[in-house]
Structures are given as C-alpha cells and as structure tokens.
C-alpha positions, 0 to 999 in steps of 0.5 A, a space after each residue: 506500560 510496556 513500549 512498542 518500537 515502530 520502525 520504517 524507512 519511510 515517511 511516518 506522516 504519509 505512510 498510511 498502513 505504518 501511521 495506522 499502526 503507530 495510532 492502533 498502539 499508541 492508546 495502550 502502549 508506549 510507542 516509539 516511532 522510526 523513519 523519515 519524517 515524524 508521525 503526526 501523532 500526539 503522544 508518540 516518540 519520533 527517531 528520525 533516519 535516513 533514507 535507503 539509497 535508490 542508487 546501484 552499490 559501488 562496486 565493493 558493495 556489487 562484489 559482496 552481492 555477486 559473492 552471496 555476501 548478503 549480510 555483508 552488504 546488508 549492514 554496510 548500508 549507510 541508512 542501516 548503520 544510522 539506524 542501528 546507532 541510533 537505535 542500539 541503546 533504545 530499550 523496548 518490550 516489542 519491536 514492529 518491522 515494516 519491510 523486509 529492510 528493517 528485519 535484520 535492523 530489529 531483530 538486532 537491536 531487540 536484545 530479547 524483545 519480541 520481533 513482529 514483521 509487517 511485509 507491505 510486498 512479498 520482498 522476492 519478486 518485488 521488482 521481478 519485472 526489472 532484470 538488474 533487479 533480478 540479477 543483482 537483488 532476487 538472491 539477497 531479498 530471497 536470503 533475507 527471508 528465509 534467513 530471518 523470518 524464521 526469527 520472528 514471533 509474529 507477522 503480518 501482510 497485506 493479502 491472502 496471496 502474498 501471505 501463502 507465498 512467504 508461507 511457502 517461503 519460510 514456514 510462516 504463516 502471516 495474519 492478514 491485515 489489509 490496508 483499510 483505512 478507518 471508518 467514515 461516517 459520510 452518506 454516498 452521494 447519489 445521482 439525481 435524475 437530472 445528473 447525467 455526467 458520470 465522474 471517475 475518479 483515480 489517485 495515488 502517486 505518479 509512478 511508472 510502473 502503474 501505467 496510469 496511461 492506460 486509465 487515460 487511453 480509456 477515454 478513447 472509448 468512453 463518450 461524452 459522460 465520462 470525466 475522468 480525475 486524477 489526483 496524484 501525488 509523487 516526485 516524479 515530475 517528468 512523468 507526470 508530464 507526461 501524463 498531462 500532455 497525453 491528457 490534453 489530447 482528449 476531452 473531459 480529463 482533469 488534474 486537481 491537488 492531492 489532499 492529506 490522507 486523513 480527509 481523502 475519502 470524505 473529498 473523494 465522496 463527491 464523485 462516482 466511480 473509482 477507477 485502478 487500470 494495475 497491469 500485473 508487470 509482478 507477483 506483487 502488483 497482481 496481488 496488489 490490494 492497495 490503500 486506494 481501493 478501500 478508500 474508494 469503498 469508504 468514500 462510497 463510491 462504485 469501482 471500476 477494476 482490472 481482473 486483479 484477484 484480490 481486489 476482483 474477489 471483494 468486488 464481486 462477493 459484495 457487488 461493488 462494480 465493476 470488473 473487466 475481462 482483462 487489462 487494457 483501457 478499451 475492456 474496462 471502457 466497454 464495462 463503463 458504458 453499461 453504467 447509468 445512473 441507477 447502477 452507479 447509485 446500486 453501486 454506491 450503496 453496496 459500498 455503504 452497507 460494506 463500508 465498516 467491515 472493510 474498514 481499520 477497525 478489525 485490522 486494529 484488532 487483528 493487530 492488538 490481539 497479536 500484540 497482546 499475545 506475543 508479549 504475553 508468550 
C-alpha cells in the first residue's frame, strides 16, 4: 500500500477542506497526517507540530527579510525546524502540501516522493489589506511561489480566480477543489402558511477582517420578521464582544454555541436563510468561496450574499437566492425584504436539487484521480 504524507500547520480535527482529505485517502492508501491537533479519524497516523508564530520576527530574522534573504528565514522558523526533524526520516510514495508554509517543508523531506500543493488562498495577497504585511512579507510569499511551485507535480485550489492568478504566477495550472462539505441526505424545511418569522442564520469564526458588523447593522433596515443567528467560533474574545454589545442595540439577534462540523448542516437545516455580508478588503476575500457557503446549500437553505464572484456566479446559475448590488447592510437588507415565504421555500428547494452536485463527492474524485496519476507518472 502506497502511503500518502498529509501535512498542515493547523488543526487536523477542525480544519475542514485538510480533514476531508485525510478521509478521501485514507480508504486506499496509507496516510500519515501532520498538524496541530489529531484528525479524528480512525485508521490514520498523526505527528504532531507546533504552531507557526503570529508574532513580528526579531530582528536578525526582519534583517534577512529586508535583505530578500527569503529562504533563510524560512527554515529558521521554529514551527519549521520542528517539523522537518520530525518529519526527515518519515518515508512516503506521495506528499500533500497545504499552504504555502508547508511547501518548501515537503518538498524537502520528500526525498523522490512526488509533492502535491493544495493552495487554501493565493499566498501574494493574502493579507494585502495590511501594510506591514505588505512591507515585510508580499516579496517573501511572492519568492516562494515562483521558486517552488514550479517543483510540484501536481496542485490544487479553492476557486477558478485564485486558480488563473498562481497560473499567471508560476505557470501552473491548479485543479479546482472547492470547499464542499459531503452530502447530506436531510429535507429542507419549508414554511407553513402560519410561519410568518424568516430566521437568518450566519456562522464562522469570530474575526475582524470579516466584518460580521456589517450582517449585524442589516438589521436596521430589516422589520420585525427578521431574526438573525450567529453561531460563531474563534479565540478572539474581545472581538466577540464587541459583536454582542452592537447586538444588544437591536431586536431579534441571537448568539447560540457553535457545533462540531460534522453535524452543522443537519442543525443548520432548522432555519431559512444563510446570510455572508464579506467586504472584499483583499484578492483573497473577494474570490472567497468559503466552507460556510456550500454547507448552507447542504443545509438546504436559501442565500443571501455580498456580489462576491465566486460565490454570486454558483447562486445565480442555480437560483439559490439572493444577491446584493454591493456590500453594505443596507443593500442586502433591501434584497431580504422582497423575500416571503413562498420565495424562501423556492429557494430552499433549488438548494436541494443542487445539494449532491455542489457536494464532497466530485472534489473526492477530483483529488484521488490526481493522486492516482501523480503516482503512476
């Protein structure tokens, strides 16, 4: 049996699109996994790592990025050096890269194994939107990417947008493998004549940049059928306050506890409308086609967006709801209030006939396929 090394510096368990991969492989290869926390899933081994540092670099290390010192600094990272002793003698057919930050880690440590790189963001503009970034880190993301992506054998991303910028980038044309979670076989839940509250649901982690302040100023223009939930994850605790005092302003808003992804859909079922306000502050989130999004139309419910393009183009060619002019509350509030109940319904059902086709299961094939071919080359 041929065995696939999974490696990520994040969290195994809550880490969706990685966890979906570790399941995809698992069946027909042997998989070892790499990251934070383990997996979850049975079958599959687990080294663990340490997390990358948020932090600035001290000062040797801000010398070697003014300097365009890039690899120099990459491998005296201490999430890095950890990784690759722990990770030198491992012996695999296959390695699969997420992120960038993994990259040069596997290609490394592959020592003739074929590399795949699974980009979750276009790593050049990933945080565009703060200059210190910009100043210090858009060179040395940029130098990684056309340094070693040219090595891989085979890679994938997130959406069509992200995937002809790294081909502009590098000459590599990535797959496309969404972020879909897998099927659910539930009903939508219609209203009833007699059902006049339209509940809005979002939910995600708790971060800044996504501005959910917005989704929570909508209400404003919203009248009293309208209840808007959140149910949001994250460390962030002031910022989740913050959230919470701008909601207790106004009517109809409520905070409940998150659940463990695997059942999110089937609890996310009981409401209508699905609701993601992302002010495009970056090239990544205006190309954002987030988990979120294919686990409201797995949830069966209707949607309500910004004029995000990749998530705006699969809503109108399936009439999953609604799209608004621009990103302000007060445009996608306006949309909301043509809604009733009979459109809410057609909505809901357009998401169940499209629900298996925008599931995992063509991104499993997609995956395996490419898995199969590399190692066969």
């Amino acid at each position: 049996m041929k065995t696939i090394l999974i490696i990520s510096f994040s969290n195994l368990a809550t880490d969706p699109r990685v966890n979906r991969q570790i399941r995809f492989l698992r069946d027909t290869y042997r998989v070892i996994a790499v990251g934070l926390a383990h997996p979850e899933v049975e079958g599959v081994e687990f080294i663990p790592v340490t997390k990358m540092k948020k932090s600035s670099p001290d000062p040797l290390a801000f010398l070697q990025i003014l300097f365009h010192r890039y690899d120099h600094w990459y491998w005296q990272q201490k999430h890095v050096i950890d990784a690759f002793n722990k990770l030198s003698n491992v012996q695999a057919d296959l390695i699969l890269a997420n992120d960038l930050q993994t990259l040069p880690l596997a290609l490394k440590v592959a020592k003739g194994a074929k590399v795949i790189l699974d980009a979750h963001e276009y790593a050049p503009r990933e945080y565009e939107d703060v200059l210190s970034w910009r100043l210090l880190f858009q060179n040395y993301a940029t130098h990684l990417c056309r340094k070693y992506i040219p090595q891989v054998h085979g890679m994938t991303t997130v959406c069509q947008g992200i995937a002809e910028a790294y081909q502009r980038d590098t000459g590599i044309k990535p797959l496309v493998i969404t972020s879909a979670p897998d099927y659910e076989e539930i009903q939508p839940q219609l209203r009833s004549k007699d059902q006049t509250r339209i509940h809005l649901i979002h939910h995600g982690v708790a971060s800044p940049p996504r501005k959910m302040e917005n989704i929570i100023r909508m209400m404003d223009d919203l009248d009293d059928r309208f209840e808007l939930n959140f149910m949001l994850t994250g460390s962030d605790s002031r910022y989740l306050n913050y959230l919470k005092g701008l909601a207790r302003r106004r009517a109809n808003i409520h905070f409940l506890p998150p659940v463990p992804m695997r059942i999110l859909p089937r609890v996310l079922n009981s409401f209508d409308v699905g609701v993601h306000l992302l002010e495009p502050l970056n090239f990544n989130s205006l190309h954002s086609l987030p988990n979120k999004f294919f686990e409201f139309i797995q949830a069966r419910l209707a949607l309500a967006i910004g004029p995000s393009p990749e998530m705006a183009r699969i809503v109108k060619e399936h009439d999953l709801g609604l799209i608004s002019p621009d990103f302000t509350p007060v445009a996608l509030a306006h949309c909301l209030l043509a809604l009733d109940r009979e459109k809410v319904n057609y909505h809901k059902l357009q998401s169940h006939k499209i629900a298996r086709t925008l599931s995992s299961e063509q991104n499993k094939k997609i995956l395996t396929d490419l898995v199969r071919q590399v190692l066969e080359a």
